[in-house]
N, C-alpha and C positions, 0 to 999 in steps of 0.2 A: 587449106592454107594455115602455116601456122599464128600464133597469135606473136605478135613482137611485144618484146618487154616490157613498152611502156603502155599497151594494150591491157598488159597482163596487171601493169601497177596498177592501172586507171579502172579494174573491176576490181579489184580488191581495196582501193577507195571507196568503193560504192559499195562495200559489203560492209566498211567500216562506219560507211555515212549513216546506214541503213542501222547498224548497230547501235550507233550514237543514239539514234531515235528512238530506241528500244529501251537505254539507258537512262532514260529523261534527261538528257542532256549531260553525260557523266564525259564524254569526249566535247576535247576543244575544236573548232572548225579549221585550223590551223595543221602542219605537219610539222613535225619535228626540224627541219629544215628550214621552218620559216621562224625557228626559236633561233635562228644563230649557231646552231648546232653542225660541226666539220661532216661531212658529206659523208665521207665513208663511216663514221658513226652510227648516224641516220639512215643509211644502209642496212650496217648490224643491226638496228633496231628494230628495222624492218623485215628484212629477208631472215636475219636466222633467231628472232626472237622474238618476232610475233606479235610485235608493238607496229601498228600501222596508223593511231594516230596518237597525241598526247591526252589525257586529262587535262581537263579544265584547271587544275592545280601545279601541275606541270606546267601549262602554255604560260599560267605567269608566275610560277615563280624559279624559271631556268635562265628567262634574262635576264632578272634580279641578281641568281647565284653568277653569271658571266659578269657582269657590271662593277665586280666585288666587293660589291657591299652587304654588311650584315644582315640577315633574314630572322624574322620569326615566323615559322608557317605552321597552320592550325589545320589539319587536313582530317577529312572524315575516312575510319579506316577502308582499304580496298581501294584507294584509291591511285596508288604508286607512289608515295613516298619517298622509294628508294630513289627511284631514276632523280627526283627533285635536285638530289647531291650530287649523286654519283655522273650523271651523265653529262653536267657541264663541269664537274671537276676535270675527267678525265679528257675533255674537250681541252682544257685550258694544258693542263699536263703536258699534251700531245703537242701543242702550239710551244713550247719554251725551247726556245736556242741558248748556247747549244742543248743539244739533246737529252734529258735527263738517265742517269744512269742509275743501277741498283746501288748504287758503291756511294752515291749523294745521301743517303739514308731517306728521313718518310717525309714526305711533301703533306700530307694529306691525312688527316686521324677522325676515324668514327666511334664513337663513341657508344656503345647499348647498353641494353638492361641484363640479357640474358646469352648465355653458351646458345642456344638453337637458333635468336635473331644474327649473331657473330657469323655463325656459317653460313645461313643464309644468304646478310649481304656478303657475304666473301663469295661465295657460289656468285649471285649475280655481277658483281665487280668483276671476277673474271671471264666471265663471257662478253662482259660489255670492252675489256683490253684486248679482244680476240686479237684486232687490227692493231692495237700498239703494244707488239710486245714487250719492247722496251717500260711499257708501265707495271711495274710488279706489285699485287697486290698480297694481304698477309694480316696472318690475324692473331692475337696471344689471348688465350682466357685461362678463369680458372679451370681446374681439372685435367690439364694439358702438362704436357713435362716440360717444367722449365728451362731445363737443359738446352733443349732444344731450339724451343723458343728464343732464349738468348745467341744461337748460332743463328738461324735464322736472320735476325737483327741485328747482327754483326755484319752479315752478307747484304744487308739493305732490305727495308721492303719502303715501294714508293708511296701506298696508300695502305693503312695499320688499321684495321676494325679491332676491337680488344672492349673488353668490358671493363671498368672503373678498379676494378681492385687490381687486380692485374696487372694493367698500367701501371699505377702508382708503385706496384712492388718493382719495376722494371726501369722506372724512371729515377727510383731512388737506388737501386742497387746493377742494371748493368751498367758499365759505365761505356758497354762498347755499340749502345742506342743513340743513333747519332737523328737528333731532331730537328739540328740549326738551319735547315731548310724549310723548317715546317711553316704550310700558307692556309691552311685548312684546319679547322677545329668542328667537326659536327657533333652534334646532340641527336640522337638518333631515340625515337620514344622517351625523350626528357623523364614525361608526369613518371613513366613506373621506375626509372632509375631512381627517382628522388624520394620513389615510394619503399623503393627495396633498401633505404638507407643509406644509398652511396653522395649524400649532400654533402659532409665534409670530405669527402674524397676526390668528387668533384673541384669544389674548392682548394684545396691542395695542387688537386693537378695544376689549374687554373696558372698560382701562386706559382707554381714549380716551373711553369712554360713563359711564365710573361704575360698569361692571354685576360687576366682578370682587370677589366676596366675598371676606371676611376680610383684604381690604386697607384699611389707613387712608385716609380722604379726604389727600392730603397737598398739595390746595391750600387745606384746610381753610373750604372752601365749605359750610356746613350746608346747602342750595338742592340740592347736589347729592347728599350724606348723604339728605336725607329722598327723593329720584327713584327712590335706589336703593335703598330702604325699601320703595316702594310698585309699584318695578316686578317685571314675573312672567317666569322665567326657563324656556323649556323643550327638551329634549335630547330627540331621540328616535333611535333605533338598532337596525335587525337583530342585528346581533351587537355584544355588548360586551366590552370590551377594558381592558388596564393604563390608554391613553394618554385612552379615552375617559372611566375611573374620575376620570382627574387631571384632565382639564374637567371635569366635572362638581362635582369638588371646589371648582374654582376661581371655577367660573360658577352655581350650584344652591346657595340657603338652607336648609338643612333639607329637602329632596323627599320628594314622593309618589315610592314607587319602584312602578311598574306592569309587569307581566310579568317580576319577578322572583320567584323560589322564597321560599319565607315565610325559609327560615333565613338565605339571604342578607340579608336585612333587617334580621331579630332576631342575629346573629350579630357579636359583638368584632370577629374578624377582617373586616372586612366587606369589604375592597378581596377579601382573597382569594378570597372564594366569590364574589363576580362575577365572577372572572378564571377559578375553575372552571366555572363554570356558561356561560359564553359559551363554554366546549369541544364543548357538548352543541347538538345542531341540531335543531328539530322542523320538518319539512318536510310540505307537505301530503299526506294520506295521497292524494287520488288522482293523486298523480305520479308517473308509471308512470319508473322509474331504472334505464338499462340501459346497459352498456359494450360497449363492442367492441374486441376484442387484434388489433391490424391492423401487420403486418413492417413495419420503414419504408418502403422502397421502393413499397410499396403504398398509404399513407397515402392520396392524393391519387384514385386510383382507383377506390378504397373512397366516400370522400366524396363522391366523383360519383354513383356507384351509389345510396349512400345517399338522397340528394338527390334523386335522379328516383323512386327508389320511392317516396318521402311527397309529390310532385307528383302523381305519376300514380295513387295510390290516393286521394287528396282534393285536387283542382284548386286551389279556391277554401282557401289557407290561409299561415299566416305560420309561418317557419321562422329562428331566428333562430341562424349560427353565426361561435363567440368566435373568434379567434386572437390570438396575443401580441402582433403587431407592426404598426406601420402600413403597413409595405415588404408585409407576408402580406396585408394587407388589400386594400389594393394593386392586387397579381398577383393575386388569385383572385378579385376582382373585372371586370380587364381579362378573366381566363379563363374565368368563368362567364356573361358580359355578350356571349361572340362564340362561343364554342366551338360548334361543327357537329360530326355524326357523322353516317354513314351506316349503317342498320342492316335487313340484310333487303329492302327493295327500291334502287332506283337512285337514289331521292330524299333529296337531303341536308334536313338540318335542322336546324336547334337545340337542343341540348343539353337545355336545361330552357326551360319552358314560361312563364316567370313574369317577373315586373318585380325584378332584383337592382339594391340600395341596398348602398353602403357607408358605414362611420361611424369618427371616428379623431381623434385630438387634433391631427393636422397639417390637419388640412383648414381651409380659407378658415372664418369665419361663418356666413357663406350657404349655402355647400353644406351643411354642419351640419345647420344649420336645415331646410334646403329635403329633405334624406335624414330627418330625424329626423319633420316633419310627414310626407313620403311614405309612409313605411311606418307610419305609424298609420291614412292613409286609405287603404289600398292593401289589396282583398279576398285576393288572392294573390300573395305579396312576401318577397322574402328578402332578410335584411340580414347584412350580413360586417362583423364589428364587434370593435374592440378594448374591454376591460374599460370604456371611456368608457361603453359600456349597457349596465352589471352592474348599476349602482344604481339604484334606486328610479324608475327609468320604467316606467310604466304604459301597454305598447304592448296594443289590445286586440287577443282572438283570436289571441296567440301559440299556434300548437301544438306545438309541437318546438324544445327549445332543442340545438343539439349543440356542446359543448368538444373541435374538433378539437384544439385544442393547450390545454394543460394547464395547470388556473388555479391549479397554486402551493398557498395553503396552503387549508383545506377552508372554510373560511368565506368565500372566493373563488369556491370552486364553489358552495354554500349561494347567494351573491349571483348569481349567475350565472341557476340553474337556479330562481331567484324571478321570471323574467320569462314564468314559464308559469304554468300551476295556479294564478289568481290568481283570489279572491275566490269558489272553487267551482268555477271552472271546470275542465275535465281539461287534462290536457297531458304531454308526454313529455320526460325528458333523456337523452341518450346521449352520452358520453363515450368519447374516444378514447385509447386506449393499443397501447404498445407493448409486447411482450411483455420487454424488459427493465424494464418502469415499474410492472409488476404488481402493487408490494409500496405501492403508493398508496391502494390499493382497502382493505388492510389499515389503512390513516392515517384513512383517512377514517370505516371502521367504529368505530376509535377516539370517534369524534366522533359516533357514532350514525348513520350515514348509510350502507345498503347497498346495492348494486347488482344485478339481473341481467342476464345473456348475452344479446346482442343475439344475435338466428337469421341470421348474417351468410349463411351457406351458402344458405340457406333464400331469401335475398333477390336473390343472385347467379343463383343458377338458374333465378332465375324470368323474366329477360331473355330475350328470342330472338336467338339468335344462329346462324343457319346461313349460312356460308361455305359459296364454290363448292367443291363435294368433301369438305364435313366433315359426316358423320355425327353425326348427334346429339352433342356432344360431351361434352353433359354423363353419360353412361351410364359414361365412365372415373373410376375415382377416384381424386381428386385430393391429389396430396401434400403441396403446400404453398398455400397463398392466391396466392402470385405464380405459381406456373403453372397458377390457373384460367381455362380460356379467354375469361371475358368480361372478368376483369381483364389479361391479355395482351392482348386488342382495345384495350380504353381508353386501357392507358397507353402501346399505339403512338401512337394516336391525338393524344395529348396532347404527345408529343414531338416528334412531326410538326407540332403547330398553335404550341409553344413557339420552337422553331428554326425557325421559319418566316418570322416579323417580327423584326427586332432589337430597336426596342423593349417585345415582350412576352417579348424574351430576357435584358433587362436588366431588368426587373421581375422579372423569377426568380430572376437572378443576385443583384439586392438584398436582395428576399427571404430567400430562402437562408442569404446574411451576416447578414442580421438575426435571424431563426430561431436560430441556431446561437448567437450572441451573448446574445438573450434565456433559452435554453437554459441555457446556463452561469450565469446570473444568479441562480438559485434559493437559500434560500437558508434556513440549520436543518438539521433532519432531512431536508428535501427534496432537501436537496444530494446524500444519500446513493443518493439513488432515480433523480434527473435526473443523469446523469455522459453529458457528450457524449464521452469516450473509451469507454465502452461501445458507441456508437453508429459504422455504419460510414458516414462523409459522404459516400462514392459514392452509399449508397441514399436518406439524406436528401435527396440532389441530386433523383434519381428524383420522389422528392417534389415537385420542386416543377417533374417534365416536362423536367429538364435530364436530357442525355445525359453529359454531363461534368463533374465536381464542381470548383466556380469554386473561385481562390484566395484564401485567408481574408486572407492576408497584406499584397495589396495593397490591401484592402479598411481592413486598419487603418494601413499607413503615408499611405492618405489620409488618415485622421480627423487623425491624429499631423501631416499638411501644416497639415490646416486650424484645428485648432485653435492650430498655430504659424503661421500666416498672419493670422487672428483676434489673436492677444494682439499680433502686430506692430503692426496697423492703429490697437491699441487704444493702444500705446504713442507711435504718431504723433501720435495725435488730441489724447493729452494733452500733446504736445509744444505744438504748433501752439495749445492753448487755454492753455499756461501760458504761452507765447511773448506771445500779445494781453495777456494778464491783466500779463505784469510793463511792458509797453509803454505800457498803460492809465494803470498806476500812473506810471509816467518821464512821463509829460506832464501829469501833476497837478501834478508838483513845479517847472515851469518857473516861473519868474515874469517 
């Protein structure tokens, strides 16, 4: 007999109840239905998306966003986020009589830090309007042709994802961006927009829409007094911060504060216990946090090793590791993407087994794009990525996040190692240090956040390695990490396949200088822990498979050419346009 629908709903509650439990309580006991949420929504939600219950951050803060009043919501990453906005937005959307058309322009503006989060939520906003197609969703960023863009937003879009610059070039110059419908302002990962520098832009916008509170109307429009009366403002953030407290102040009426501590709320000082309370990290309990103490020199070695053991004990999986700089991205990309080693019989091979993606703020658009969709569909896939994928991308089946180089302050790492253990799932982070970096681990405990010992020994050994005439080798024991014999193979290996090509010799070399430069950039208490005069640059070089450690110097009297080559150009240009401009004028005045 078959099973009926509601038969079929009532085990797949019980798989989610079951789930819940698994999650330490990461699901609410509640369904999306019982948030107030239109039926057939809660449907899509379910049936063709996979969401069968809410998070506990969802269950309160989506009656909030119905209620429309201003939000501040402080949520631990993985946890859905999106849906917090988007899914009672488009509830309310869906309710307005008459019917909203694309030709009313944007009802609804989200606001991000980065091109990969934009598509993202644009990607899930349109599955969540599957059922209302009348709601159009639509997104403008950098790197995009404007052109276009501006057609686009001539033709309407009802909900506008777009990153800060973007907007503001679009607000000030199309003039055929029709907003005066706008009821929706979101802050989508607030802390990194304000960190990537978009504070006055923000503000601007703000200025430019009406939406910045406790500022006078001072073109004394009451039309635009009562817009921003009625419109609903909402912030949401992993970690919160000074600079995120002062948006908030600026752009938030009165809010709901959601995933804050009760005293931060009830408390006078209130800026201040946000600013303590965003020191303290809660991470999901099942993300397995382990470090590894690796000599410089070895760095590079190590992460290989590392790297082929989580391949070769699970085929089919996604491995996602940070480094500081686009030049590291780069090179260990070119060296991951060709590297061969021969191991044990006569036949060479490939290194690693899998499809390696890289991801970085210098790259084209396209690539972006075309790296950022790849490894979301991609069953076994590793991506080498600068901070550009710490925030709020939802890559699925990440299982291993690893911080070869070191994210700075611990709410960095927190963002980082958020792109695993996401929504219940398990997942691992390991982090790499140096043994003069050690007193990090100590910073970080500060902030609630502990580590254990990666079995580094334990993973080394477990390679086959028999060379012509070498006895077992692993039965000696061994003094240091650099002279274990499988790390001795590698990193010949690696500086044979480095000096081999010039151009994979000047990706090293760039590297390298960038490394070292970013290195010294740290910056607080961290200064104290990150000192590249601790460090000895022959074995950094090692690092990156050079035999010989490049010179820094000439590396910065180029910058010092070209940025004096740069301000020349720049000083021509206004020649030449001031020269036409007073010539313009001289032949105005002939008569």
């Amino acid at each position: 007999m078959k099973a009926t629908k509601r038969e079929k709903r009532e085990t797949t509650e019980m798989k989610a109840s079951t789930k819940e439990e698994d999650t330490n309580g990461l699901f609410a006991s509640c369904s999306f239905s019982d948030l107030g949420l239109h039926a057939s929504l809660c449907d899509h939600l379910q049936d063709k998306m996979g969401f069968q219950k809410p998070t506990k951050i969802q269950a309160e803060a989506i009656p909030v966003v119905i209620s429309g009043r201003h939000a501040l919501v402080k949520a631990a990453t993985g946890t859905g986020k999106t849906l917090v906005y988007l899914a009672p937005i488009i509830h309310l959307m869906q309710m307005r009589q008459p019917r909203i058309d694309r030709s009313d322009g944007t009802f609804a503006l989200v606001l991000v830090p980065t091109r990969e989060l934009c598509m993202q939520v644009y990607g899930i906003a349109q599955k969540l309007v599957h059922r209302f197609h009348w709601v159009v969703p639509g997104y403008i960023m950098g790197g995009e042709n404007r052109a276009k863009e501006k057609a686009r937003l001539r033709k309407g879009i009802s909900i506008l994802i777009a990153t800060p610059g973007r907007l503001l070039d679009h607000l000030k110059n199309t003039s055929s961006f029709n907003y005066s419908n706008l009821q929706w302002i979101v802050f989508d990962e607030a802390d990194m927009i304000l960190e990537l520098g978009f504070g006055k832009a923000l503000e601007e916008i703000l200025e430019f829409l009406g939406s910045r509170t406790g500022v006078s109307n001072q073109s004394g429009n009451k039309n635009s007094d009562l817009k921003r009366s009625v419109r609903q403002n909402l912030l949401l953030s992993a970690t919160l911060n000074e600079k995120v407290n002062q948006l908030a102040n600026i752009s938030l009426d009165n809010p709901v504060r959601i995933g804050l501590d009760e005293m931060a709320v009830s408390s006078e000082n209130e800026e201040l216990l946000i600013k303590d309370l965003a020191d303290t990290y809660n991470l999901p309990e099942q993300l397995l946090q382990r470090y590894v103490k690796v000599p410089c020199g070895s760095r590079l070695s190590v992460l290989l090793s590392v790297l082929k053991a989580l391949f070769e004990r699970e085929a089919s999986q996604k491995v996602v590791v940070f480094l500081s700089t686009c030049d590291g991205v780069d090179f260990h990309h070119a060296l991951l993407t060709e590297f061969e080693l021969q191991v044990e019989t006569n036949q060479i091979s490939k290194f690693l087994n899998c499809t390696v993606l890289r991801l970085h703020g210098n790259m084209k658009q396209e690539d972006r794009a075309k790296a950022f969709q790849g490894f979301k569909t991609e069953k076994s896939a590793l991506l080498l990525s600068t901070d550009v994928a710490a925030r709020g991308l939802d890559f699925p089946k990440v299982r291993c996040i690893i911080q070869y180089d070191s994210p700075g302050e611990a709410s960095e790492y927190v963002h980082r190692v958020g792109r695993t253990a996401r929504l219940g799932e398990k997942g691992e982070a390991l982090l790499f240090l140096q043994p003069v970096e050690t007193d990090y681990l100590r910073d970080l405990e500060l902030h609630g956040v502990s580590l254990k010992e990666y079995p580094l020994e334990k993973i080394l050994d477990s390679f086959p390695l028999l060379q012509k005439g070498m006895k077992n080798p692993y039965k000696k024991k061994i003094v240091s990490l650099d002279m274990h014999p499988w790390i001795m193979f590698i990193q010949r290996a690696l500086e044979s396949f480095v000096s081999s090509e010039p151009s994979t010799t000047k990706l090293a070399r760039d590297a390298f200088c960038s490394w070292v430069g970013a290195y010294n950039a740290h910056r607080g208490e961290l200064k104290k822990i990150f000192v590249v005069k601790k460090l000895h640059l022959g074995h950094v070089a090692r690092s990156f498979g050079l035999k010989e450690q490049p010179s820094l110097v000439g590396r910065v009297q180029a910058r010092k050419r070209k940025r004096e080559d740069k301000k020349e150009k720049l000083v021509k240009k206004r020649k030449v346009v001031a020269k036409k401009y007073l010539s313009s004028d001289l032949s105005t005045w002939q008569i």
